[in-house]
N, C-alpha and C positions, 0 to 999 in steps of 0.2 A: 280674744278672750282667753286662748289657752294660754297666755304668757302669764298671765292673773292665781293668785294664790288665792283661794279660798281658807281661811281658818275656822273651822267648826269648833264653837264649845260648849258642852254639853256638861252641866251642872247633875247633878245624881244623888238620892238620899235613897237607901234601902228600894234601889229597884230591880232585885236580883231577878227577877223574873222579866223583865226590859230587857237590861243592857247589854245581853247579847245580839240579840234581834235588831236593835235601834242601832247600833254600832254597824252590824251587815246593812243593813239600809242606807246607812251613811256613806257604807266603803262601795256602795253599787250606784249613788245618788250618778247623774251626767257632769257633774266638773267634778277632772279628774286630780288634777291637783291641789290640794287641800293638804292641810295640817290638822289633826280631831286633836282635839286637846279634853278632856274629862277631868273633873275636878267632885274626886267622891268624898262630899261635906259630912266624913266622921258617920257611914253607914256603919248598922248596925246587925244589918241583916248577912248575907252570903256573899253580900256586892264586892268587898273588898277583896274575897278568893278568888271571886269569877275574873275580876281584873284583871287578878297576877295569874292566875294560870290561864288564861284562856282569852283576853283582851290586849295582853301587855302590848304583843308583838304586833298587833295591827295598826295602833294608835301612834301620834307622833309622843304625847305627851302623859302621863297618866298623876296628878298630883290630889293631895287626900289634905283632908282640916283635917287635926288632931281633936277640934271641937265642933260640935253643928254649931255653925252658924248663920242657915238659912240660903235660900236661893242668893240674892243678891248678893251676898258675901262670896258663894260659890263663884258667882259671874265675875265679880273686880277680879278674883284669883285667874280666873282660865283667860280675861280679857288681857290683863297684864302681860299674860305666858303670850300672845298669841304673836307669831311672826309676819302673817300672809297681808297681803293686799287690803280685805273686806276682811270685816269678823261678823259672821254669822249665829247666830242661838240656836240650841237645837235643846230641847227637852229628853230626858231619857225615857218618859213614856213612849207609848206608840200613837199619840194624836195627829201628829205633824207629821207630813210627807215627805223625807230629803230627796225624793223626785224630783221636790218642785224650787230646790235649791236655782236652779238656773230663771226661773223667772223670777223668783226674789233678787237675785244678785247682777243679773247682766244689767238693768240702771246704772246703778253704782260702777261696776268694770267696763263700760261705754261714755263711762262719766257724763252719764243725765244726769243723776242723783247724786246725791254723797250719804242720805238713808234712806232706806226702804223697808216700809213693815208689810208682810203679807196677813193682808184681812181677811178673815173669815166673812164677812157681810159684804164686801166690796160687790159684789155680783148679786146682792139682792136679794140672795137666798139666806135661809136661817138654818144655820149650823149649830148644832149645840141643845142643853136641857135649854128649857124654857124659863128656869131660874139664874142660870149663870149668863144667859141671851140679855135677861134685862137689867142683871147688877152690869153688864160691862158695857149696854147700851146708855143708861145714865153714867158707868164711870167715864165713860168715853165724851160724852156731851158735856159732862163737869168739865174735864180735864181741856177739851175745846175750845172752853169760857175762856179759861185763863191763859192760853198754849196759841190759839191764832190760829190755830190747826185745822183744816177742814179734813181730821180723821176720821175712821169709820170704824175702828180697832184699837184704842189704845193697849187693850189689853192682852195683845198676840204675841204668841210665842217669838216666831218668825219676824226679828228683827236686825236686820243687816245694816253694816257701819264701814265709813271708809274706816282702815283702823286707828289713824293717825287721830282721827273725829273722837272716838270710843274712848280712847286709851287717855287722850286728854282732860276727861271727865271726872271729876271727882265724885265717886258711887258710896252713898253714905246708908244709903238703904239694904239691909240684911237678909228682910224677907220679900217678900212679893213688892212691897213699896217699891221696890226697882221698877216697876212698868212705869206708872205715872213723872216718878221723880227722871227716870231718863228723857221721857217725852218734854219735861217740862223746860231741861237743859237744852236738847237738842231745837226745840223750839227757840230759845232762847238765845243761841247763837247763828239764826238763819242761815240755817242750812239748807239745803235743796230737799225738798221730803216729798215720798212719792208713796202711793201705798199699789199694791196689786193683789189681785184675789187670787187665794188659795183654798183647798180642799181643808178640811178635819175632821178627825172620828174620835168624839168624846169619851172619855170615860167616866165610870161613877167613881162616887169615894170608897163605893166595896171594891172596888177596884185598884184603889192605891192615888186616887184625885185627894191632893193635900192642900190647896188650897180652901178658904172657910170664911165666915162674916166679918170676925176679925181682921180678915187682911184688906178685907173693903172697908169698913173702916178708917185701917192704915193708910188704904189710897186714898180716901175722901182727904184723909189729912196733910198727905203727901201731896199732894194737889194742891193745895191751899199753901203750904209749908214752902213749893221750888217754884211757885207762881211768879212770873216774871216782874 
């Protein structure tokens, strides 16, 4: 497995108060070769200083929109950039563990898998508010309907791609609609899909959580929209 590149990309909107912390976490994660690739979608906040003075030099790659244009747009951009083996997601909050980087990716680098999303519910347990537990447990059983999937998460961070799988994908979705609409492709070209459980510490929206009803919504729609 250490022959294997990991590429981390990590999408970021004003998380000046993150992405130094989430970058150390990254650079201390157990696979040691990796490529971090950040893609800062036109922050407005401190994030773009913090980068250049204080992130530049740790990251393989550091690329910025001139315009927001939402999560998913961030992703096609760092996807595209991305050179390693696997590409992996990482958020620039602090929800998600790159601890647990090696049990999401070794499927994929042992080639069981060719993707892998790490579930929050897989282990039965309930992670999360109690409102965002049941928009993602109906998102995830809609998304099911249509997808053949017998997932437990559609809507997790922590989703890993051979890259060659990823990069072949045409990603039309800007904001959050990137969960459903990926899952709906990568269903759609049977792929090997495996999910494994992982940890999360949620946060609120006074906390910088920017996701909203609107983007559920979006996924009911997107679901329906890249349904096979």
């Amino acid at each position: 497995m250490s022959e294997k590149v990991l590429s981390v990309v990590i999408p970021c909107y004003n998380e000046e108060n993150n992405i130094e912390e989430i970058v150390r976490r990254v650079l201390a994660s157990p696979i040691k070769n990796k490529e971090i690739i950040i893609v800062d979608d036109c922050s407005t906040d401190g994030t773009p200083d913090i980068l250049a003075a204080k992130i530049k030099p740790l990251v393989s790659k550091i690329l910025r929109h001139k315009v927001n244009g939402g999560k998913g747009a961030a992703l096609k951009t760092g996807i595209q950039a991305a050179t390693g083996d696997v590409v992996i997601i990482q958020d620039a909050d602090q929800e998600y563990d790159p601890m647990e980087y090696e049990k999401v990716v070794t499927p994929i680098f042992e080639d069981r898998a060719d993707v892998v999303y790490g579930s929050r519910f897989k282990d039965g347990t309930r992670k999360g508010y109690l409102s965002n537990r049941l928009a993602n447990w109906f998102l995830t059983k809609l998304s099911n309907l249509f997808t053949g999937l017998d997932c437990t998460d559609m809507e997790t961070c922590y989703k890993a791609f051979k890259r060659e799988i990823i990069q072949s994908i045409d990603i039309r979705e800007k904001r959050f609609g990137f969960e459903p609409e990926i899952t709906a492709k990568i269903a759609a070209r049977k792929v090997r899909f495996m999910e494994v459980p992982i940890s999360y510490n949620p946060r609120t929206n006074e906390e910088g959580k920017k996701i909203g009803c609107r983007d559920g919504f979006r996924a009911m729609y997107c679901i329906w929209r890249y349904r096979s």
